[in-house]
Backbone as numpy.savetxt, mean C-alpha at the origin, in Angstrom:
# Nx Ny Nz CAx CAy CAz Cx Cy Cz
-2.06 -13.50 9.28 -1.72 -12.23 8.68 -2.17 -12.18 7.22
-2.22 -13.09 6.84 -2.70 -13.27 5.22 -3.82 -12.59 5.39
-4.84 -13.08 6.54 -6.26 -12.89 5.94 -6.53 -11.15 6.23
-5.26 -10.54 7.03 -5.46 -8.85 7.26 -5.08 -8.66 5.82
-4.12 -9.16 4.89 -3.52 -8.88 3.85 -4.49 -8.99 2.58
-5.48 -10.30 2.39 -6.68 -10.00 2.09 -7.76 -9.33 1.94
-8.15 -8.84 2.95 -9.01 -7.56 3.54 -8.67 -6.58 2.76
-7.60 -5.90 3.29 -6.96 -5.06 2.58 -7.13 -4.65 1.13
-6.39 -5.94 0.17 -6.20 -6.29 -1.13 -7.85 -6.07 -1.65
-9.12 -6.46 -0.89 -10.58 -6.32 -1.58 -10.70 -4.78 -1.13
-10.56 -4.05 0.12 -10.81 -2.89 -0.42 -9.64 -1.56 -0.94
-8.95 -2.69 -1.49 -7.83 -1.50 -2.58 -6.79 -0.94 -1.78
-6.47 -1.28 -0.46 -5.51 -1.03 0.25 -3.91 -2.10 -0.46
-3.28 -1.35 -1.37 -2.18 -2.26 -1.65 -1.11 -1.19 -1.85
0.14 -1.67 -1.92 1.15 -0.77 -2.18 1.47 -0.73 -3.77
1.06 0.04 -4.24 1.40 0.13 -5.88 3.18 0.18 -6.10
3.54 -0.21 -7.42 4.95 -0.15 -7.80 5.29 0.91 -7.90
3.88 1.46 -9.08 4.09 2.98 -9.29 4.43 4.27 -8.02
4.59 5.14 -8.39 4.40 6.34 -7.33 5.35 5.59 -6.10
6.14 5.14 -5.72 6.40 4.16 -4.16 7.79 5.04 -4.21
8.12 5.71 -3.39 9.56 6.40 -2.69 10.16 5.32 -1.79
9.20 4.77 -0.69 10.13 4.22 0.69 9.36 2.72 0.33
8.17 2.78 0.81 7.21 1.66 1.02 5.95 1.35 0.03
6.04 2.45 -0.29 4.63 2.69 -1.24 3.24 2.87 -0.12
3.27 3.31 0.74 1.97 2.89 2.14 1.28 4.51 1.34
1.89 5.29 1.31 1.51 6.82 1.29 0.87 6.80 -0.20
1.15 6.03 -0.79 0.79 5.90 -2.52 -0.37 5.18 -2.56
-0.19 4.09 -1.96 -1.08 3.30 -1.72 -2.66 3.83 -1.09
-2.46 4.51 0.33 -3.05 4.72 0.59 -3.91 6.47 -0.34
-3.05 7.06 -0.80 -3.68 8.17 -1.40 -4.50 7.79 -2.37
-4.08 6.61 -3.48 -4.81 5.81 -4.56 -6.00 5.11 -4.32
-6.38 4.63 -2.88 -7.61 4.23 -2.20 -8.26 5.36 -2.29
-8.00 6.55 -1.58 -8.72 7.90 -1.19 -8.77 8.67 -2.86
-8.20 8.06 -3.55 -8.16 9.16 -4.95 -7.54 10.30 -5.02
-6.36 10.45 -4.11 -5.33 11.20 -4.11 -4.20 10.89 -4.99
-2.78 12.07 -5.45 -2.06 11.98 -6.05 -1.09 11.07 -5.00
-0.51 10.87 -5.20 0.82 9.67 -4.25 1.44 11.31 -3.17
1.46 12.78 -4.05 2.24 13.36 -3.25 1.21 14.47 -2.38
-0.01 14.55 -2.92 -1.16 15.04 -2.08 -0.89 14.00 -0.52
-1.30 12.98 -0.59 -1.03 11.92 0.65 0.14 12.04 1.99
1.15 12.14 0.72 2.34 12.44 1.51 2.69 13.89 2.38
2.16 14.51 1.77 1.76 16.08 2.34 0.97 15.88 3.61
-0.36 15.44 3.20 -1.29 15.31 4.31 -0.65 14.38 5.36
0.14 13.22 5.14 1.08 12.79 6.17 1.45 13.52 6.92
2.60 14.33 6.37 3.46 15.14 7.19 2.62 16.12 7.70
1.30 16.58 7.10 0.62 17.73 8.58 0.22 17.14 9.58
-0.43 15.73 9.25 -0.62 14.91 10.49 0.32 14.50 11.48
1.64 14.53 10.93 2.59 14.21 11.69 2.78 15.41 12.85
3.33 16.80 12.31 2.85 17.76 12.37 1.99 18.10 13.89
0.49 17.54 13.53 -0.49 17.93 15.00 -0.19 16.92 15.85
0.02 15.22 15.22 0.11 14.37 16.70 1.75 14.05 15.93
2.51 14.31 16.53 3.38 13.58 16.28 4.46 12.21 16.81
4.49 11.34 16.10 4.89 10.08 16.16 4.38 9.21 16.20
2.86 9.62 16.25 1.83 8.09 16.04 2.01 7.74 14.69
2.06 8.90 13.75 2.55 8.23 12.10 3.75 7.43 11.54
4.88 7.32 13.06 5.87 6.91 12.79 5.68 5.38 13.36
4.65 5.25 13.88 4.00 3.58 13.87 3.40 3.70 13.15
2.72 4.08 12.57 1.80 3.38 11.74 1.79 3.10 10.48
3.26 3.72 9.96 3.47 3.38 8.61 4.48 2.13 8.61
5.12 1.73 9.15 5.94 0.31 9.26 4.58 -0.61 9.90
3.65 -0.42 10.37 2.73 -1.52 10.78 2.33 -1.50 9.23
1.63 -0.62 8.88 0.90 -0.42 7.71 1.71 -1.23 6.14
3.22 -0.68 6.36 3.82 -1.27 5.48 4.15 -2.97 5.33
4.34 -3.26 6.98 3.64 -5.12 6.46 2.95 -5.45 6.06
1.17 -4.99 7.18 0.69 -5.52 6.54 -0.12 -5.34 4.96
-0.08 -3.68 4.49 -0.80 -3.63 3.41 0.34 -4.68 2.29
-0.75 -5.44 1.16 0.15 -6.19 0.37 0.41 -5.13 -0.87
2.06 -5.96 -1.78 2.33 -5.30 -2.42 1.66 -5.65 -3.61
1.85 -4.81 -4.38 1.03 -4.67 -6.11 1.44 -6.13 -6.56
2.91 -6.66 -6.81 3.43 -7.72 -7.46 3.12 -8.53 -6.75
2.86 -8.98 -5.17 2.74 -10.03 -5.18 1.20 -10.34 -5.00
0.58 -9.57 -5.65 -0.88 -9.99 -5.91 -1.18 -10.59 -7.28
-0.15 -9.96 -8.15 0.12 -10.38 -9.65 0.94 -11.68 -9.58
1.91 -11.92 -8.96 2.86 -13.09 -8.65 2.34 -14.49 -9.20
0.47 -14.72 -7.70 0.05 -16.15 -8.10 -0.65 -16.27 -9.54
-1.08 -14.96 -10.31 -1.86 -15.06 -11.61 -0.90 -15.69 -12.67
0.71 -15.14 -12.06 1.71 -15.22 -13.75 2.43 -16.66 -13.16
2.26 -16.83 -11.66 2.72 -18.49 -11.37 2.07 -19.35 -12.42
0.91 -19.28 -12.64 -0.03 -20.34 -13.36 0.73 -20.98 -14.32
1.21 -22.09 -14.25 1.62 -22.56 -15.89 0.51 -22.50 -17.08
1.19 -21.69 -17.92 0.73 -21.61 -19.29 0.44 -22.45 -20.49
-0.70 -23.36 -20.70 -0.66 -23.84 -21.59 -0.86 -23.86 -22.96
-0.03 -23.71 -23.96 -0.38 -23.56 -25.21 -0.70 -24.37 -26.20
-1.88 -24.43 -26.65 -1.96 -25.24 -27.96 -1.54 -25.13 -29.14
């Protein structure tokens, strides 16, 4: 699962802190496409809308596996710091 979480993380699929209501998937994903967090969420709900309930899988799949903002930052600020 890491390496779907990877994938992801190189082409900008992540859940930002910012903009995040439930999961951040809708933020996330609008910020890939260059949408506002609530443009996305809109276009969600029309999609929901024409097929409905395939969006209601696919955002808890989506929300595992896309990774979150912090823990991509996590292993950079793990690093011990050395100061001279």
């Amino acid at each position: 699962m890491n390496d779907i979480r990877t994938a992801f993380a190189r082409q900008g699929l992540i859940r930002p802190w910012d903009g995040r209501i439930v999961g951040g998937v809708c933020s996330g994903v609008g910020r890939r496409l260059g949408l506002t967090p609530w443009v996305s969420r809109l276009l969600f709900l029309l999609l929901l809308m024409v097929l409905p309930g395939s969006q209601l899988l696919v955002y808890p799949v989506l929300w595992i596996l896309m990774p979150a903002e912090e823990t991509l930052a996590a292993p950079a600020s793990a690093t011990p710091h050395t100061g001279a």
